[in-house]
C-alpha positions in Angstrom: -8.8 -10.2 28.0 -11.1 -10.4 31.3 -9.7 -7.5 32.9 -11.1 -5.3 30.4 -14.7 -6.3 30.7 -14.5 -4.1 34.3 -13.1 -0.7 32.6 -15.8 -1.7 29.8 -18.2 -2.4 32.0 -18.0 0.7 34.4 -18.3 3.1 31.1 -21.5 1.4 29.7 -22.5 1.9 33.0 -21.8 5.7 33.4 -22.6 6.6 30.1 -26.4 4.9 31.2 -26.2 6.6 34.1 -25.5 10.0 32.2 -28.4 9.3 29.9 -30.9 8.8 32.5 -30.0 12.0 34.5 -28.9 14.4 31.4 -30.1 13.6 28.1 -30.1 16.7 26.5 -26.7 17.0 27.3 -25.3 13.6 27.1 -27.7 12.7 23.8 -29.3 15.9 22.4 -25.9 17.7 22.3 -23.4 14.8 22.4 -24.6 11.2 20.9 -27.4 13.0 18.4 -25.3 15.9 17.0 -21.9 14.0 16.1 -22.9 10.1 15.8 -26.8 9.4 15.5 -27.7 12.7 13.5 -24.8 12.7 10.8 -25.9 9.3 9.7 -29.7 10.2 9.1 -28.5 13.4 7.5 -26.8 11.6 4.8 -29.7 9.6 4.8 -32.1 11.7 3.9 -29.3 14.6 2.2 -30.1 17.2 4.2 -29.4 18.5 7.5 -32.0 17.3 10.4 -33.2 18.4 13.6 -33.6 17.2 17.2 -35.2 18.8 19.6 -33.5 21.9 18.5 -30.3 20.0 18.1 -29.5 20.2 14.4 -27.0 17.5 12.8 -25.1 17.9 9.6 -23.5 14.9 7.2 -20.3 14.6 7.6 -17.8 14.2 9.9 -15.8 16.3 13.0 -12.8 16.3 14.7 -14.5 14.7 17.6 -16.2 12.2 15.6 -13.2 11.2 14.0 -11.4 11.2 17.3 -14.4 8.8 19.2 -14.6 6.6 15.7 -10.5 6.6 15.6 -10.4 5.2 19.5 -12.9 2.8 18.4 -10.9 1.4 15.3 -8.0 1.0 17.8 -9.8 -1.1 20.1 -10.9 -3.2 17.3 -7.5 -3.8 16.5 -6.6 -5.3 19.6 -9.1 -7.3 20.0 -8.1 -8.7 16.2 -4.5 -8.7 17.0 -5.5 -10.9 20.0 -7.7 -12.8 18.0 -5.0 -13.7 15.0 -2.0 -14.3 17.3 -4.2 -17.2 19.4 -5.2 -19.1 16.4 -1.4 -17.9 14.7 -3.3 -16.1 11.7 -0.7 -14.3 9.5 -1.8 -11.1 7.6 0.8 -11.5 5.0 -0.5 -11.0 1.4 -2.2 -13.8 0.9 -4.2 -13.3 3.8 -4.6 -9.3 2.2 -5.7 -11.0 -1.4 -8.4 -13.2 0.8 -9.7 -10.8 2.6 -10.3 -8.3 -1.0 -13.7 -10.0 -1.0 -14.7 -7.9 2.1 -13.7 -4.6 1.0 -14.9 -4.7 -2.2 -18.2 -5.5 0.0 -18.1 -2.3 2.1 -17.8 -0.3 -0.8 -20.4 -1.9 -3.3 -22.8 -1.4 -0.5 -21.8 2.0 0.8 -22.6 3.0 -3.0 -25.9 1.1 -3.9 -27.0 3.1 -0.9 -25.8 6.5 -3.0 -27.6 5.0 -5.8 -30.8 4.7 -3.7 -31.6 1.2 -3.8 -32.3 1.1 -0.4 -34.9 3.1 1.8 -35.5 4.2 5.2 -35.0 2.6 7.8 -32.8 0.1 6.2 -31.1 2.7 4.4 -28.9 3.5 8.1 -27.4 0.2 7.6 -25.5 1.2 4.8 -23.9 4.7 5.9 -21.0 4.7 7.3 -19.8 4.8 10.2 -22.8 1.8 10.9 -21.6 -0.4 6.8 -18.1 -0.5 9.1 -19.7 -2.3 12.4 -21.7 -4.3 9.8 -18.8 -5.3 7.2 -16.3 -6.1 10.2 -19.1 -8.4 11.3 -19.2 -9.9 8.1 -15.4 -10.7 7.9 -15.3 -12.1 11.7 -18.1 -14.3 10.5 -15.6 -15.5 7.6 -12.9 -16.0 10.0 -14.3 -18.3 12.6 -16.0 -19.7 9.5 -12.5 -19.8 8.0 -10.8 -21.8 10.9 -13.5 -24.3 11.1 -13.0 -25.7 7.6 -9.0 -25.2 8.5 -9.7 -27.8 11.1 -11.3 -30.8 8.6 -8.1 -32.1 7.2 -9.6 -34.6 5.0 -11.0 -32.6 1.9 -14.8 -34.4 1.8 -15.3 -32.6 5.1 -13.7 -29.3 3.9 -16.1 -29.6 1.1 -19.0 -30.6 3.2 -18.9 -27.6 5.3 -18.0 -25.0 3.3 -21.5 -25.9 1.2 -23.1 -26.0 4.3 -21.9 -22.8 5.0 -22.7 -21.2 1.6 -25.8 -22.6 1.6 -26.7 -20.8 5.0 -25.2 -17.7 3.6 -27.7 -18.0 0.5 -30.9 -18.6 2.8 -29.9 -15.9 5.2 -29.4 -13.5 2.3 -32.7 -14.8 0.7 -34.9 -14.7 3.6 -33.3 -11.0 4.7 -34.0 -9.7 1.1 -37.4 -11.0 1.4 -38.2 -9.2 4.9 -36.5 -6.3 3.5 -38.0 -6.3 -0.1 -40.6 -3.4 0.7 -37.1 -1.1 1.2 -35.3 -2.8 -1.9 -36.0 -0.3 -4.8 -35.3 -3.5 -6.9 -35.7 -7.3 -6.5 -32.9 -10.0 -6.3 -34.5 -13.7 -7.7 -33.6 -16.2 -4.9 -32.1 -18.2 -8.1 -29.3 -15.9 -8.5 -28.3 -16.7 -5.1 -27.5 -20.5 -6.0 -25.6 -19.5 -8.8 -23.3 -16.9 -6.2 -23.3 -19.8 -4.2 -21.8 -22.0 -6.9 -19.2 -19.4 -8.3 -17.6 -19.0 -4.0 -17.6 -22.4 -4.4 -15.4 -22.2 -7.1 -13.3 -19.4 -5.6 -12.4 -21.8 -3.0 -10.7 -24.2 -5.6 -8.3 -21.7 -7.0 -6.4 -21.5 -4.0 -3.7 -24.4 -3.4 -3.9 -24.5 -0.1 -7.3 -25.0 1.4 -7.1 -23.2 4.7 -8.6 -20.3 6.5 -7.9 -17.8 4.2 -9.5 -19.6 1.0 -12.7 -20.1 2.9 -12.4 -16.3 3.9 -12.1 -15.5 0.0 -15.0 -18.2 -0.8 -17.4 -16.7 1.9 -16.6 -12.8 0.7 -17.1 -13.7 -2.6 -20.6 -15.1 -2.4 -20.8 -11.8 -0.2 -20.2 -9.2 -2.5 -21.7 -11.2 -5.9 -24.9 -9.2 -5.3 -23.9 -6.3 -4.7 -22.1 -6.5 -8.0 -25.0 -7.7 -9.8 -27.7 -4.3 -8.4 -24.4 -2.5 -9.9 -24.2 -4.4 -13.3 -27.8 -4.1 -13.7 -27.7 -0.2 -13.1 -25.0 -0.1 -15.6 -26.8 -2.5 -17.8 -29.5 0.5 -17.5 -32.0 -0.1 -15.5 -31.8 3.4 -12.9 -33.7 3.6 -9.7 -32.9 6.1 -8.6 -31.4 9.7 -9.6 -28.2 9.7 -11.6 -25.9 12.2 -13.5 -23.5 11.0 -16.1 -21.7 7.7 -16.4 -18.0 7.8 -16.6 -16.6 4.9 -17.5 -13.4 6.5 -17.7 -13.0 7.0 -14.3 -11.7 3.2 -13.6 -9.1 2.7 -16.8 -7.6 6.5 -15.5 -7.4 5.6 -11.9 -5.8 2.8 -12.2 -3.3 4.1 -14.9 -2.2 7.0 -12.2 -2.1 4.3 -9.3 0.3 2.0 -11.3 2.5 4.4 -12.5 2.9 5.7 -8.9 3.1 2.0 -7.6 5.3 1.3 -10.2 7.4 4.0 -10.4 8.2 3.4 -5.7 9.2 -0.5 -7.2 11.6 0.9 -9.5 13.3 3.0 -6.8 13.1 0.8 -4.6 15.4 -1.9 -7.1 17.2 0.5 -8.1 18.4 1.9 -4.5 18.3 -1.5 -3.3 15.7 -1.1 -0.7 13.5 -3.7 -0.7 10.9 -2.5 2.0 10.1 -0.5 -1.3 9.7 -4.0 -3.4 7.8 -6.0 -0.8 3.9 -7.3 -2.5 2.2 -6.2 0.8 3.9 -2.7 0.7 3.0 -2.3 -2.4 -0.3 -3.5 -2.0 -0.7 0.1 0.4 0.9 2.1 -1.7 -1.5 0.6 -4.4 -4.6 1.2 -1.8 -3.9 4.8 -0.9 -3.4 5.9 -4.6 -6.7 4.9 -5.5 -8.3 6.5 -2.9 -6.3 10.0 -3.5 -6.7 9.7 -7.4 -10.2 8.9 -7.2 -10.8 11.7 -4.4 -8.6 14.2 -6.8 -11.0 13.4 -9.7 -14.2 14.0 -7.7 -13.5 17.0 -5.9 -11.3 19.1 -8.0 -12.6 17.5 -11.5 -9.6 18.5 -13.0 -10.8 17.3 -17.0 -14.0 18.8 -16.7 -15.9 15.7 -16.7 -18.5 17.5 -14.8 -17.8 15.7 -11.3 -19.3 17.3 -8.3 -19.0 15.5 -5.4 -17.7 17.2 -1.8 -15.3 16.0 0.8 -16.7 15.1 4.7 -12.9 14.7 6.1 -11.3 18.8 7.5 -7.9 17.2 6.7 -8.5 16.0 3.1 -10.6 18.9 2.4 -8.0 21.0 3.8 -5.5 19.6 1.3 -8.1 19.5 -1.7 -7.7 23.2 -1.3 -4.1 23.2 -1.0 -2.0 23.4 -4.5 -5.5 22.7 -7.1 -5.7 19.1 -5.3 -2.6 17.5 -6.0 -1.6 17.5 -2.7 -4.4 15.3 -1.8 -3.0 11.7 -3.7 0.8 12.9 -2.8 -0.1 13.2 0.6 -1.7 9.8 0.7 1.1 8.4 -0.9 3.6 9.7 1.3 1.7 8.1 4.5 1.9 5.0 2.8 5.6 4.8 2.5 6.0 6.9 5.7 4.3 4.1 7.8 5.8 1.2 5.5 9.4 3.1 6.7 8.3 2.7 10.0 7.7 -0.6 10.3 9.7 -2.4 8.1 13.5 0.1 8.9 12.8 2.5 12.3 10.8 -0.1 13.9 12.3 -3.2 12.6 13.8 -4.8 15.3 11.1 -4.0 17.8 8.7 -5.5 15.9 11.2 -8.4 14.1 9.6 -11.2 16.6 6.0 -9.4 16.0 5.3 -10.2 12.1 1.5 -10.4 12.9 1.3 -7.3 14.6 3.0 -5.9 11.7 0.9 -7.5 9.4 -2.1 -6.1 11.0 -1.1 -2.7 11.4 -0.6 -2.5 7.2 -3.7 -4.5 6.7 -5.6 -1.6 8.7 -3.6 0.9 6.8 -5.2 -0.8 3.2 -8.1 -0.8 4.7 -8.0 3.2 5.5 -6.9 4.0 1.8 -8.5 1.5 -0.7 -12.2 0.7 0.8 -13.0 4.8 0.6 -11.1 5.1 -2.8 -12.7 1.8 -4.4 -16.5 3.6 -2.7 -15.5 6.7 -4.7 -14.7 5.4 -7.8 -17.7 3.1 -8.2 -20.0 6.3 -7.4 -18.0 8.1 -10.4 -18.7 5.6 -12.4 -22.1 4.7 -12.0 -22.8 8.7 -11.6 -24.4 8.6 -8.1 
């Protein structure tokens, strides 16, 4: 890994370089228009301005091509990470790691909702909740592998309250630093009982290794988030709101299982069980809530009264394309088009490489369900 830190090293140093002698160019027209600007612009939902340099929400093609490079880096570095300590992303690991993504997308839609302001309200808009949840889940690994290591369970124990406990204070004394940009107020009492429930997540799970302590630690994680969106349902609106369709979650999931379904039935019925596998179908799962959900926000095809747009030029493009339907097709055929490659045109390449096929699906569910499960929970809370 050291002989990257020279190639990394020289581009920091250019791109400081090419700050110092050009910042109009290299930041007015570059860093502000496509990365810094888009982010306060959803911020504050409207386009903004920078020394004449204005900056829209949303995303580019060059964006996406720069945030794209970065996600691959980020893979390697995980790939290395996971094959040192012989983590496999099987779905297990997926179901411990669920925690995490729920997280990104609670978050990413409190922040619709307005519950937080500015500045603290840049934390939460992507592409910064990524950097931020990715954080959180490298936390929960190393975190993970330490309680993996105490083989007698008093120690396992030990720790992982130590840990939780940490968690809680952080969270605590970070809400109460932050509580001037909170539209509402978390009592520091709800985090012991958050604590207390993780604690309990980490019992259900047989074996008590890295991943249940990954589970344990994403699940006292994403508890609060889940309680700022009960206690919007519950009523309690701070900020501006259309219509609540509770709807929205029984019919998304209805269309994802019968398309989830209905690739498990072919699959037995042709014999092909790449179509059969739990983690496979765990994409195909992913995907279709993301282009369902998308389908019903965009094109609002029962009249619901959904507005909401699309940032992506590819999704839009297909949003446009055949009243919508393309859009959750399309996403289900990349599912089964990368699942095809991996598991029957790749499969003896990467036979002797099962966690760098793990990991390449696990990014994959990661692409589809975190935006669908964002999407769905704005929908329903009418953000």
């Amino acid at each position: 890994m050291r002989r990257w830190l020279l190639p990394v090293g020289v581009g920091a140093a250019a791109l400081t370089a090419a700050l110092l002698v050009a910042p109009e160019v290299v930041y007015d027209r570059f860093i502000w228009k496509y990365f810094v600007g888009p982010v306060v612009a959803d911020a504050v939902g409207r386009p903004v301005s920078h020394r004449g340099v204005e900056a829209v929400e949303g995303y580019t093609l060059l964006s996406e091509m720069v945030y794209g490079a970065i996600l691959l880096a980020m893979f390697y570095l995980l790939y290395r990470v996971f094959r040192h300590f012989s983590i496999r992303p099987d779905l297990r690991f997926f179901v411990g790691a669920s925690p995490f993504l729920l997280l990104g997308a609670t978050l990413r839609v409190l922040e619709d909702s307005g519950l937080f302001s500015r500045p603290l309200a840049y934390l939460f808009i992507s592409p910064l909740i990524y950097a931020q949840i990715g954080f959180y889940f490298a936390v929960g690994i190393a975190a993970g592998l330490l309680v993996q290591r105490k083989k007698n369970p008093g120690e396992q124990r030990r720790l992982l309250v130590l840990l939780l406990a940490g968690v809680a204070a952080s969270y605590t004394l970070a809400h109460l630093m932050a509580d001037r940009y909170l539209a509402i107020s978390l009592h520091p009492l709800w985090m012991v009982a958050f604590a207390t429930v993780a604690l309990g997540a980490f019992y259900l799970w047989k074996n008590k290794d890295m991943v249940a302590t990954l589970f344990s630690l994403g699940t006292m994680l994403v508890l609060p988030s889940l309680y700022f969106i009960a206690v919007w349902m519950a009523g309690e609106r701070w900020g501006t709101a259309g219509e609540v369709h509770l709807a929205v979650i029984p019919l998304v999931l209805v269309l994802t299982l019968a398309g989830v379904l209905g690739v498990y039935a072919l699959g037995r019925w042709r014999r092909l069980p790449w179509l059969t596998a739990g983690v496979n179908l765990s994409l195909v799962f992913g995907h279709l809530i993301d282009g369902w959900t998308s389908y019903l926000a965009v094109v609002d095809p029962l009249g619901m009264g959904i507005s909401y747009g699309e940032k992506h030029p590819l999704p839009l493009f297909l949003m446009e394309a055949g009243n919508g339907i393309a859009y959750p097709l399309a996403k289900m055929a990349v599912a089964l088009i990368i699942i095809y490659g991996t598991d029957v045109y790749l499969r003896q390449d990467l036979a002797e490489r099962p966690i760098l096929t793990g990991l390449i699906k696990f990014f994959v569910l990661i692409l589809g369900l975190s935006p669908g499960l964002r999407d769905m929970l704005r929908i329903l809370m009418g953000t």
